[in-house]
C-alpha positions in Angstrom: 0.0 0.0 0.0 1.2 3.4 -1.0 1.8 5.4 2.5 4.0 8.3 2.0 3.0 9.8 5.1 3.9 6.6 7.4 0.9 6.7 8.9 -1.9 4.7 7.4 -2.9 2.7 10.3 -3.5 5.9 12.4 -5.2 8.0 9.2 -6.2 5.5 6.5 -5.4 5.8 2.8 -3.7 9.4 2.2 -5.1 10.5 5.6 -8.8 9.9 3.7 -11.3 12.7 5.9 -13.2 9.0 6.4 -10.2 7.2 7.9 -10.6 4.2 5.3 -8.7 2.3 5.2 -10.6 -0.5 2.7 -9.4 -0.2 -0.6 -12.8 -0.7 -2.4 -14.4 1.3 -0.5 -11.4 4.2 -0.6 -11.8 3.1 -5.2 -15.5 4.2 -4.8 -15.7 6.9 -2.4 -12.7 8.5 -5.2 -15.1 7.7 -8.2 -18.1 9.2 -6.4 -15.5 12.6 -5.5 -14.4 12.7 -9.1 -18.0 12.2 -10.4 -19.2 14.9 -8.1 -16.7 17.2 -8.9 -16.6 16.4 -12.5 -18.7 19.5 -14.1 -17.0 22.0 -11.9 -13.7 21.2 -13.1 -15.4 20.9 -17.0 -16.6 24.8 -16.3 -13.5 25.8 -15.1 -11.9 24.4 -17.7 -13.8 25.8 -20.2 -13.1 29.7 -19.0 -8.9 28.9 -19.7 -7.0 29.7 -23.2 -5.5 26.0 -24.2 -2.0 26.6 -24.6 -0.1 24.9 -27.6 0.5 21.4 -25.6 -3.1 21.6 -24.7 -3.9 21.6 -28.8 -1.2 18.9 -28.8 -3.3 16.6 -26.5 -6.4 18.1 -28.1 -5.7 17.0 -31.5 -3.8 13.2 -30.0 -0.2 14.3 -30.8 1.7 14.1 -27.9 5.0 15.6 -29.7 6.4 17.7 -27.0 3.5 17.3 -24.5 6.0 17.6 -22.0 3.8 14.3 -20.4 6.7 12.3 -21.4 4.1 10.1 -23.7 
């Protein structure tokens, strides 16, 4: 398990507000977060200029993406 703060027994997964420390239940309480938040981030998103990697990625090039893809 992935526990770069040394402390997942006191905190849970990535000191997780819920203290899970089940990793099916931490997989769907992420998927329900990132579904939640989902059309926020789409909004925001929409208000920013792409830059030229972002037409890169737009367009599936990843020539100088700077993603190392």
């Amino acid at each position: 398990m992935f526990d770069p703060f040394n402390d997942f027994e006191i905190a849970g997964y990535l000191r997780n507000v819920r203290k899970d420390k089940d990793k099916t239940k931490i997989k769907h309480f992420e998927h329900d977060l990132f579904r939640a938040n989902l059309d926020s981030a789409l909004t925001y998103l929409a208000t920013k200029r792409v830059g030229e990697w972002g037409k890169n990625i737009l367009k599936g090039g990843s020539k100088h993406s700077g993603m190392g893809v």
